[in-house]
N, C-alpha and C positions, 0 to 999 in steps of 0.2 A: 858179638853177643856178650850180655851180663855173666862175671862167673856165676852170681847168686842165681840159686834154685830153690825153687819153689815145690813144693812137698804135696801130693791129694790127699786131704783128709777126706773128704766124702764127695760122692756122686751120685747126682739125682736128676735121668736122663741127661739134656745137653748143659747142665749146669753143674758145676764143678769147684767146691772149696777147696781153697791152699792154703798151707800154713808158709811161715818164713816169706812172706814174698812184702815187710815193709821198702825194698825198694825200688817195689813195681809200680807205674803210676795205672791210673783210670783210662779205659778208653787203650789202653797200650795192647796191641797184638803179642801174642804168647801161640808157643806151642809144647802141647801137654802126651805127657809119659811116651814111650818107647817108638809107640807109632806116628809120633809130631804132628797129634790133631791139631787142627787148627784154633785158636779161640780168642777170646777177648776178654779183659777186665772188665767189670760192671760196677763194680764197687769195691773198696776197702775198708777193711774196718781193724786199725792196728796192725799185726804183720799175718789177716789172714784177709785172702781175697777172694772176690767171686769173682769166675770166667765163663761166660758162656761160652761153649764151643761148637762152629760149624759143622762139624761132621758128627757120624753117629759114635757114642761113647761104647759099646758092646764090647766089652773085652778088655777098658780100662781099668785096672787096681786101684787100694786105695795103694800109696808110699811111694808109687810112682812121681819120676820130677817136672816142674813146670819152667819150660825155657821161657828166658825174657826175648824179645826182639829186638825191643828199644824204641819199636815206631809205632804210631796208632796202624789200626787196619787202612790201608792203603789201597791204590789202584795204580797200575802202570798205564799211561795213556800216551800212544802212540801208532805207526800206523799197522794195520793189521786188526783193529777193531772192528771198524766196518763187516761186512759180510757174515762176522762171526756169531756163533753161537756162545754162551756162557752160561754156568750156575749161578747162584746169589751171590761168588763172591770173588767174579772174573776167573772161573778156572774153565776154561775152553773145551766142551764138550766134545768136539771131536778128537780132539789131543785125546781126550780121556777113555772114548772109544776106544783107538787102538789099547792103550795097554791093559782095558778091562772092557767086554762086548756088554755085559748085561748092567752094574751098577755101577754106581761111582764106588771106588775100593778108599777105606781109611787109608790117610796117613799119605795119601799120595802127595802131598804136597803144597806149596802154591802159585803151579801152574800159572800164566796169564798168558802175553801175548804170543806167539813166537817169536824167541830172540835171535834163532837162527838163521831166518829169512833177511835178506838182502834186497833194501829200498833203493831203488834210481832216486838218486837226490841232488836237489838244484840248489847249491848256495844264495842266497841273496845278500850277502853281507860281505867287507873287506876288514882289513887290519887297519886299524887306527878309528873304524867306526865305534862311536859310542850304541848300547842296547841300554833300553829298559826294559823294564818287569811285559810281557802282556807283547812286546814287538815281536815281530816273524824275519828269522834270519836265513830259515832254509823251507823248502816246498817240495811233497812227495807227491805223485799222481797216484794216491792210493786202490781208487777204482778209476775206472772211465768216466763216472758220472760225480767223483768228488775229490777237490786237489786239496790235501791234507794239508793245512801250515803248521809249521813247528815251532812254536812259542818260545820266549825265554820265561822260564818258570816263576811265577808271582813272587817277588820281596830280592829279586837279584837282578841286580842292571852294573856296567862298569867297560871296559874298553876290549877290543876286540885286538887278542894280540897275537892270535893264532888260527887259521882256519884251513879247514881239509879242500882240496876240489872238486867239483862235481863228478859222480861216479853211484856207484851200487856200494849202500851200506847196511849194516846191523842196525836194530838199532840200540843197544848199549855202544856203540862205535862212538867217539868223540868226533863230535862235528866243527867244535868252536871251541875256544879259549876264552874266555875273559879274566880281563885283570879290575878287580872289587876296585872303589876308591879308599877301601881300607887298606888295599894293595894284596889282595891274597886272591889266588888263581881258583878259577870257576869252569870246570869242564860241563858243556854243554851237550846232547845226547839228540837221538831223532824221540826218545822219551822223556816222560817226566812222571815224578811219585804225586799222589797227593792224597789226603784223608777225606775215607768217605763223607765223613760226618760233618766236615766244616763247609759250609757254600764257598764256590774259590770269585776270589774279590771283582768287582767293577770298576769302572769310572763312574758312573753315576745311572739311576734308572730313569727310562722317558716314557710319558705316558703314551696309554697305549692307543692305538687311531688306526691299526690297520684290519682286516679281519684275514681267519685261515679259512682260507676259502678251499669247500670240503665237497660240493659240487653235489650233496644231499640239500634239497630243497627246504624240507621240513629245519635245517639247521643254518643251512646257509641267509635265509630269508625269515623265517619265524623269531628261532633262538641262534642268532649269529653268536661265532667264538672267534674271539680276537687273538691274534699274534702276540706272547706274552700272556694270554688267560688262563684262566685256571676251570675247568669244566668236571663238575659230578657226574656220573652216568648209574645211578643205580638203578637196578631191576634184579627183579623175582629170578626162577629158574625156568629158564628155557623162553626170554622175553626179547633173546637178541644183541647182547650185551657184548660177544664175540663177534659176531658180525659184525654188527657198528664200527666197531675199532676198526676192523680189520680194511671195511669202507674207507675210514680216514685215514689209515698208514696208506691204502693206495693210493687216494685220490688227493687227500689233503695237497697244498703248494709250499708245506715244511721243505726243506732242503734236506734234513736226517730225520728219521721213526727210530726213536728206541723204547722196543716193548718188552716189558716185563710180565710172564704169566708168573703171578704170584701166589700160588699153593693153588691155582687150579689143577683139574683130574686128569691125571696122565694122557688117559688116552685124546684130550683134548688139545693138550700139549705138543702131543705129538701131530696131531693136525696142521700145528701154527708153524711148527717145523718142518715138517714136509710141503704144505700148501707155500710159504712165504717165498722160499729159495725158487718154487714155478711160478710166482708171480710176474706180471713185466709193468716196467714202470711206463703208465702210458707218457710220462713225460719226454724218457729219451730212447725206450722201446725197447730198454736194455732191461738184464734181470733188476727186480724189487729191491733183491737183498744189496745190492754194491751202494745202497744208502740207509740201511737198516743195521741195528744191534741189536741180538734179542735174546734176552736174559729169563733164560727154564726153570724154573722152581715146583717142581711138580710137591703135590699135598704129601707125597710119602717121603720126599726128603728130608733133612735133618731140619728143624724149626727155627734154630735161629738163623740160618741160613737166608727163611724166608724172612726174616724180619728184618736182614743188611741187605736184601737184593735191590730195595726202594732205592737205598742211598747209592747203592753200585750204580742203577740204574740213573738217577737222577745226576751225579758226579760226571758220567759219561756225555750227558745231555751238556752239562754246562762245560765244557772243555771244547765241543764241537762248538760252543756259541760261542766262546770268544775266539774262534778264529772267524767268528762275522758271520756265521750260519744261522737261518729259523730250523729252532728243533724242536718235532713234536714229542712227547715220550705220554708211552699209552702203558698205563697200569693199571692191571686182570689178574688178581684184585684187590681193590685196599680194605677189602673185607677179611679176604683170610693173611692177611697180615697184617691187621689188629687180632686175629684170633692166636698168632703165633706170638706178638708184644703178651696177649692175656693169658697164655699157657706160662712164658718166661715169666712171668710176673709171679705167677700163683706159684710155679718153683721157688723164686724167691724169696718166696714166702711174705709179698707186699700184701698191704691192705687194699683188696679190689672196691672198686666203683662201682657204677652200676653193670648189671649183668655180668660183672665178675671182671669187666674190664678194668683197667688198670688206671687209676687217677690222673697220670698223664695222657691218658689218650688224647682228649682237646690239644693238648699244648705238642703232641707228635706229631698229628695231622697239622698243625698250623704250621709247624717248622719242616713238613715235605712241601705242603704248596706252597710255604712264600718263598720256594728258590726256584717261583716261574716269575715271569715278566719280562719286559720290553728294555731291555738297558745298551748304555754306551761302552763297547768293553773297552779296557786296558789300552788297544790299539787305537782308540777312539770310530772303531766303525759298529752300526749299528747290526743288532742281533739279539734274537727272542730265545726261548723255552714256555713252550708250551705245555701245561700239565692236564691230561684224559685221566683221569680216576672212575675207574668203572667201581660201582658196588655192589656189593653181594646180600642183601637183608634177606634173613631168614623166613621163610613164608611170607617173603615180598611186602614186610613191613618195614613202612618208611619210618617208623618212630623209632626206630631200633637205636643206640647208640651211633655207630658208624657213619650212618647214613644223616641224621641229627647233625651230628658235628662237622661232616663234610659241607652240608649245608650252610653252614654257618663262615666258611671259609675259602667256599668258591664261589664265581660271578654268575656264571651258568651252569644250570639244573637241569639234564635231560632225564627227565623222568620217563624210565619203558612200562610199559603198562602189561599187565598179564591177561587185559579181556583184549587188546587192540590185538597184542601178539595169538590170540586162540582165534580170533575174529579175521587170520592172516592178516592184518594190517602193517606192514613193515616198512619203515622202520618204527618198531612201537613206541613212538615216542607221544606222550599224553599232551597235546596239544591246552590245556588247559591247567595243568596243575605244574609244567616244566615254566622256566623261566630264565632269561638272558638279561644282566645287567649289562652288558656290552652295545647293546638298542642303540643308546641315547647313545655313546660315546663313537661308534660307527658311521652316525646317520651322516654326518658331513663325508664322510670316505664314500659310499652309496649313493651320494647328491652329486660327487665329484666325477665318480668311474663305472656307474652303472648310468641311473636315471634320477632326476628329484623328485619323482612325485612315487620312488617305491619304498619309500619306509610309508609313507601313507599310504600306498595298497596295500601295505603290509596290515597297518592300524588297521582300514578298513574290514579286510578277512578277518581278524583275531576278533573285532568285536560281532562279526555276522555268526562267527564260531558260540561266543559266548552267550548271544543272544539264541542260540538254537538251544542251547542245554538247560536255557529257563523254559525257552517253549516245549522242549521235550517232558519235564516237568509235568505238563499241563498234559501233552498227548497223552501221558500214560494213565491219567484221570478222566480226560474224556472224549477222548480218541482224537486224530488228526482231521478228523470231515468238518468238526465245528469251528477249526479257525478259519478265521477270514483268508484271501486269498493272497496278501503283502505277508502276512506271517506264516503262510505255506511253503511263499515261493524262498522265505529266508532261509527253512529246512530244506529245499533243495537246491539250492546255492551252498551250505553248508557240505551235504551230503557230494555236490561235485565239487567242493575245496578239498576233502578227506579224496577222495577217491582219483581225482585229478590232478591234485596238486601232491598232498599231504604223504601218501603211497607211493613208493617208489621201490621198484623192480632191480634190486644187485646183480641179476643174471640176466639182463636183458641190455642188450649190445646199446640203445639209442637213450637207456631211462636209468643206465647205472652211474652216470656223473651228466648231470645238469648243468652248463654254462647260467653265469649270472644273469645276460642278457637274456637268454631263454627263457630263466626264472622270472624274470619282469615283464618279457610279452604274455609269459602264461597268466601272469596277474592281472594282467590286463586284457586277455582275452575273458578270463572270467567275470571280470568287475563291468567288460561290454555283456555279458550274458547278463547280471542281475539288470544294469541300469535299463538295458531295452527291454528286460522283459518285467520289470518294473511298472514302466509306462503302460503298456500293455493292460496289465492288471487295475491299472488309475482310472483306465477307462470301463472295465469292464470286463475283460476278457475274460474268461475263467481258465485255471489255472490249467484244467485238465488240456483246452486247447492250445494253449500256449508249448505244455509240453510236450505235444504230439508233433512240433517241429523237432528234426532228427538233429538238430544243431545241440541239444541235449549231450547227444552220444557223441559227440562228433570234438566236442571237448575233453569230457569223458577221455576219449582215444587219444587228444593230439599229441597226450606224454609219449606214446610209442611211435605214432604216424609224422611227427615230424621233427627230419634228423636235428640234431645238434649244429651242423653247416647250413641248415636251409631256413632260420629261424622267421626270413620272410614272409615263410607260407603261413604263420600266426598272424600276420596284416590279413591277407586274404582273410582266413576265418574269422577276424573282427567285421570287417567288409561284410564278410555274409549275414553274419549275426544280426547288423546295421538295415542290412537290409532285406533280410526275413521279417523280421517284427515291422519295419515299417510297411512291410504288401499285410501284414496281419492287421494293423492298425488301422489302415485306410480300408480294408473290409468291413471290418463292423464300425467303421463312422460316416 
């Protein structure tokens, strides 16, 4: 540590001026007066500096001294993350548990992985091999369901002149040796430091072509999200916004989930914490959490806490991908972490933007989402980060800041709706005002590993969709008996898209993850219901008899009646379909 100390001239909640402190830089971790709060430089101005600080201020003096550390705020990343829990700034909630049952207590520290624990560790590497930046020298089986590779740390590569054997270690344990080409020795660890705030480096990004296949229909087939995208999810309150994620951390085909609740309501919190750990992953039957990180921020913690938990979160994400992992990271929410950037902000007495938000807000959220995407990492194999931003808009307006700007910066918009969700519609996703740039860049991956003719059943639904909400228009003027019978039968083709397709049941064993092929015979069982009953109507039939064949309901149902292994029985019901309307047709001709 620096001799030089830093002095508190004044405090204003988690924000804290110091004198004396010209030879602290910006962005540098510090820890403040007697009880070694946690904090960080924001800014300096001559030798007086602002620090925000993570934990709560109660009890700090002004004259009190501010330690340097000498490194920005950092993360330890190694193995032992996985399963765990954390605050906003990697301090490990259970650890914290024992030595305090009800808060987190100041001053406690900076906590991160357990260093005491002992990893079964497989060298991969000899003496005399050369490493680069980004190569894997040694491999822990950190869960069952994920072998941790242990990197050599970004900007140090040089010759291997020293190495341990395989056995159980720490991990500050020295695992390797290297000797630099500058000639100066480089002890290697099963860990590594790195700063929140800087994206850690690539080989290059590739675009993006695959999709995360999320096994909700309304998203997988409608608003696809790609491996590497970036997805908004805003809604009102109580429209589902929890759910949803919690659908994709189970179902998604990411390899890691790191979720972050970000200044959500405690007791929701605790939900996520208790529900996650009993989940089971249906991929290896094993528990959820042995591929999950999940980072607590509840709204009564200390604020700036909430505003690093992103970058904690996001940090953690890109670490798991360059050992060659798809990782999703779901963040709940970047609504109240812009509220915690415009609290800091208005302490520091910036000049707010609109709604009091803080002028950088545009340029915050652009600099969380552009460290998702599809890239080549360091070791040259491929691997994503996927970015979920759920939002939080105040009485469920979309014009609000937050939400505006998120727009503007991610591919896909799942808009949840607060009449589908009161109308039980779940998942409330607004089929008409949500939207997926990922469509066109998919379509060839869907033409390749599903079917080619399902992003055209897909167009076709969206426009019978569209086409009902102009004719609904008209029904509310002058009732539905006066349209003709081809523009009846669109409003009840639409009405079995929504209720058959578009609705999908989280608690219900056969309709809570939908296979892709499934999702494509359903399109096409229904696209057999319009086109026969179509014909039907060309001739004559009137609608009402058309609908009084039970093949109606029988669609309607097949989301529950037919399993996920048995997708053949959707032949048969086209079959029937085929051939009900044609014993209809040859009736009345």
């Amino acid at each position: 540590m620096n001799k030089e100390l830093g002095i508190v001239e004044l405090i204003n909640g988690p924000v804290v001026k110091g004198s004396n402190m010209a030879s602290f830089k910006v962005n540098e971790m510090v820890t403040v007066g007697e009880m070694q709060l946690i904090g960080e430089v924001v800014s300096l101005e001559g030798d007086v500096a602002t620090v925000q600080v993570y934990e709560e201020t109660e009890g700090l003096r002004a004259g009190e001294k501010i330690y340097s550390t000498g490194s920005p705020l950092s993360l330890n990343l190694g193995p032992g993350m996985l399963g765990n829990m954390f605050d906003g700034i990697q301090r490990p909630l259970k650890k914290i548990e024992e030595i305090s049952k009800i808060f987190i207590p100041e001053g406690i520290g900076l906590l991160s992985i357990d260093e005491d624990k002992e990893w079964e560790t497989t060298i991969g590497v000899q003496v005399g091999d050369v490493l680069t930046q980004g190569e894997i020298y040694a491999t822990v089986q950190e869960t069952q369901s994920i072998l941790h590779k242990v990197m050599v740390p970004p900007g140090i590569e040089g010759e291997v002149i020293r190495v341990v054997p395989n056995g159980s270690y720490k991990v500050k344990d020295t695992i390797v040796v290297l000797k630099t080409p500058a000639g100066q020795e480089v002890t290697l660890t099963l860990m590594q430091k790195w700063p929140v705030r800087r994206p850690r480096p690539i080989a290059k990004r590739i675009p993006i072509y695959k999709p995360l296949i999320t096994g909700q229909r309304v998203i997988d087939t409608f608003f696809p999200v790609a491996k590497g995208g970036t997805v908004g999810l805003p809604g009102g309150f109580g429209t589902g916004k929890t759910v949803t994620q919690h659908q994709l951390a189970k179902w998604s085909d990411a390899d890691i989930i790191v979720y972050i609740g970000c200044g959500e309501r405690g007791n929701e919190m605790t939900n996520v914490l208790e529900e996650f750990p009993a989940l089971i992953d249906p991929r290896t039957n094993r528990p959820l959490m042995e591929r999950t990180i999940l980072i607590a921020n509840t709204s009564n913690m200390p604020v700036a806490a909430r505003e690093a938990s992103i970058y904690t979160g996001i940090t953690m994400a890109e670490y798991f991908r360059d050992m060659g992992y798809d990782v999703a990271i779901m963040a709940d929410s970047t609504s109240r972490w812009a509220e915690a950037l415009r609290e800091i902000s208005g302490r520091l007495e910036e000049m707010p933007a609109e709604e009091g938000y803080p002028a950088y807000l545009p340029s915050r959220l652009a600099q969380f989402y552009e460290r998702a995407g599809c890239v080549k990492t360091l070791n040259e194999e491929e691997a994503s980060v996927t970015i979920i931003g759920a939002v939080s808009p105040p009485g469920g307006d979309f014009s609000e800041p937050v939400t505006e700007n998120t727009k503007r910066f991610v591919s896909a918009f799942l808009a949840l709706d607060k009449k589908l969700a009161y109308a039980r519609h779940y998942p409330a996703i607004n089929y008409l005002t949500s939207y997926s740039a990922y469509v066109t860049m998919l379509s060839d991956w869907y033409k390749q590993n599903v079917a080619l003719d399902m992003m055209d059943l897909r167009g076709k639904m969206v426009r019978l969709l569209q086409e009902e909400e102009k004719l609904n228009e008209i029904v509310q003027l002058v009732g539905e008996d006066v349209l003709p019978n081809d523009q009846a039968l669109v409003l009840e083709t639409a009405r079995i898209i929504k209720k058959a397709f578009l609705q999908q049941n989280a608690l219900h064993k056969e309709d809570t993850y939908v296979s892709l092929e499934k999702q494509h015979k359903m399109l096409q069982v229904i696209d057999a219901l319009y086109e026969n009953a179509l014909t039907c109507v060309k001739i004559g039939i009137p609608l009402s008899t058309i609908r009084k064949e039970n093949v109606f309901e029988e669609v309607i149902k097949m989301k529950y009646d037919v399993p996920n292994d048995h997708i053949e029985l959707l032949d048969d019901l086209i079959e029937k379909i085929v051939h009900t309307y044609e014993e209809l047709r040859q009736k009345y001709q």
